[in-house]
C-alpha positions in Angstrom: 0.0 0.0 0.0 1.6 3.8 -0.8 -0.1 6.0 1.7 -0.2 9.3 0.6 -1.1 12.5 2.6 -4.3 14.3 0.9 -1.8 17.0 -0.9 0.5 14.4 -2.0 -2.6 12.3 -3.5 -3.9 15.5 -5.0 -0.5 16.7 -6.4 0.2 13.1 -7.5 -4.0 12.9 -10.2 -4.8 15.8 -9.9 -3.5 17.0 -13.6 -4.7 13.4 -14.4 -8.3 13.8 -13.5 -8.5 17.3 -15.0 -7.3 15.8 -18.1 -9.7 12.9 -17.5 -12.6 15.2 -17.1 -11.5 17.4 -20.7 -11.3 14.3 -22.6 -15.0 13.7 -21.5 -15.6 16.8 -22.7 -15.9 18.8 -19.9 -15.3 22.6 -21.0 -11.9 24.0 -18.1 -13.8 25.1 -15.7 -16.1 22.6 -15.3 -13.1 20.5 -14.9 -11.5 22.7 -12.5 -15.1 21.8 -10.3 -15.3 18.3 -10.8 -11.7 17.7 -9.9 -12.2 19.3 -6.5 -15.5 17.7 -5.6 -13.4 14.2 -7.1 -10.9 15.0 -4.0 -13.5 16.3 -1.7 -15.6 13.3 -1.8 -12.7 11.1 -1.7 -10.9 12.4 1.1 -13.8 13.2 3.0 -14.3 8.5 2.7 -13.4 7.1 6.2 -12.8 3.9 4.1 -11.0 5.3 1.5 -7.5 3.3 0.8 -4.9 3.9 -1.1 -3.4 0.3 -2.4 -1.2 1.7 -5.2 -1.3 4.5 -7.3 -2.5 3.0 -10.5 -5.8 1.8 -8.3 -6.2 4.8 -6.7 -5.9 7.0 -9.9 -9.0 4.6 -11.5 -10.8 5.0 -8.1 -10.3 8.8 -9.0 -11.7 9.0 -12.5 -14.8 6.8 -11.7 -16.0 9.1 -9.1 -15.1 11.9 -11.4 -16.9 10.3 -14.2 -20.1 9.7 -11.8 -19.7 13.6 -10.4 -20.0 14.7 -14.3 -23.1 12.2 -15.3 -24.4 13.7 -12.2 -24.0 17.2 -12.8 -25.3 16.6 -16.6 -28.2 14.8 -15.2 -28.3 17.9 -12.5 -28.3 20.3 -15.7 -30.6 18.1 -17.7 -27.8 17.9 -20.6 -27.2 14.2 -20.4 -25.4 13.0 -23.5 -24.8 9.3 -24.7 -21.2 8.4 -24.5 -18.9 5.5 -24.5 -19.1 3.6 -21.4 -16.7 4.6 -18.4 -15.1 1.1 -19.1 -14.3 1.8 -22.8 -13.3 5.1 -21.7 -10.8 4.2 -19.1 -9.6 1.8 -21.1 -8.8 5.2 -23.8 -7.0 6.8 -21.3 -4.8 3.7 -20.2 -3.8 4.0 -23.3 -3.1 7.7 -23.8 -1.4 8.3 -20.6 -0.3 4.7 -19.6 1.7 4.1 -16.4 2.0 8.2 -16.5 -1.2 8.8 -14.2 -1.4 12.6 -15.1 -0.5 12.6 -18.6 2.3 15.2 -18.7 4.3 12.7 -20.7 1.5 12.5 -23.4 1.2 16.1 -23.5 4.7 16.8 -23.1 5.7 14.1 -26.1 2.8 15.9 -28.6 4.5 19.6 -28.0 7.7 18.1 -29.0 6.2 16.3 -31.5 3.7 19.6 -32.7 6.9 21.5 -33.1 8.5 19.0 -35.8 5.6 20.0 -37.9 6.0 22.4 -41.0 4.7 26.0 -39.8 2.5 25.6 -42.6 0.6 22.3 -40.6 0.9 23.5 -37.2 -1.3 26.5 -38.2 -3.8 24.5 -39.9 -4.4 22.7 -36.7 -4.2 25.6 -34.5 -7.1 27.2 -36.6 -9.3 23.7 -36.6 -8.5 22.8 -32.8 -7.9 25.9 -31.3 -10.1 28.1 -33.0 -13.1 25.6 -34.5 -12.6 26.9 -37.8 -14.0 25.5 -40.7 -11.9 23.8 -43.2 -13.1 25.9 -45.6 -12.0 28.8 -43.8 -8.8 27.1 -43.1 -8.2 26.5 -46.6 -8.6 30.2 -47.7 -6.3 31.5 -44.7 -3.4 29.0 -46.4 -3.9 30.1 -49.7 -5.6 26.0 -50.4 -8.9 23.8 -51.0 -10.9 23.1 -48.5 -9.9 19.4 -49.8 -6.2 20.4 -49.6 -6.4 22.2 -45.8 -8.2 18.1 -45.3 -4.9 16.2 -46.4 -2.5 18.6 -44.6 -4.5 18.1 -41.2 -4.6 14.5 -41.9 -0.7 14.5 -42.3 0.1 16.6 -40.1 -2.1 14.4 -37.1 -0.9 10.9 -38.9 2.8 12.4 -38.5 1.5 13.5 -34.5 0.3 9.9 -33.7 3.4 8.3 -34.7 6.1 10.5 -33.1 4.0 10.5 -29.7 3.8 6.9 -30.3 7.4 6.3 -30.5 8.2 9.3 -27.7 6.1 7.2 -25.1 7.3 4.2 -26.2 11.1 5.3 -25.8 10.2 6.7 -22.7 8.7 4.0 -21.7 11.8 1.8 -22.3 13.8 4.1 -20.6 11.8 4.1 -17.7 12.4 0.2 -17.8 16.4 -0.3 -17.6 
């Protein structure tokens, strides 16, 4: 068992369950709310126990993901999504043994600045901005067809270099 004191357990998920919580679609500061009550409810468990980290970061995200069906049911916005279970499963992948994610996130801004200005922008304006690919097109001087296979590139070329960052680091962290 790894006993943690309640500001080493929140310092330890708590960029994980905010993460958790975004990929759910949670906008930030709904996030921000639902990681606190997450801690709150946790620590405030006389039974709660911490048997290892990777336990007690799933413990985490289910009661986050049951604070955010209850808010949505709260706010009458329910919304069909994948089940917790498929969902957890996404984010074992994603973040792996890394229970915040700051490797992911920290492998894809390496990654995002190997791409051509040109690509980088393209995303910025569909991911950042929510602009259409249309739009997108005309502010690179492209189709909307040609702004489609740039993005496509440019998030094929994302996938593999996080893919191989994680894995390397992975390794690393092995020997």
């Amino acid at each position: 068992m790894t006993e943690r004191s309640p500001a080493d357990l929140i310092q330890r998920h708590q960029n994980g369950i905010w993460r958790y919580l975004r990929v759910l679609g949670c906008d930030a500061t709904t996030a921000d709310d639902l990681t606190q009550e997450t801690f709150l409810r946790v620590l405030r468990r006389d039974n709660f126990v911490q048997h290892s980290d990777e336990a007690t970061s799933e413990y985490l995200r289910r009661t986050a993901y049951n604070l955010l069906v209850s808010n949505h049911r709260k706010l009458g916005r329910m919304q069909v999504t994948d089940s917790s279970t498929l969902l957890d499963e996404s984010w074992q992948r994603w973040a792996g043994k890394d229970l915040s994610g700051d490797e992911a996130v920290d492998a894809l801004r390496q990654c995002m600045d190997q791409l051509t200005d040109r690509a980088r922008e393209a995303l910025r304006l569909r991911f950042v901005e929510n602009t259409p690919r249309v739009e997108i097109g005309e502010a690179l001087g492209i189709t909307d067809h040609g702004a489609r296979n740039l993005m496509q590139r440019a998030k094929a070329q994302l996938r593999q270099c996080v893919a191989e960052r994680l894995k390397t680091s992975a390794t690393a962290t092995k020997t």
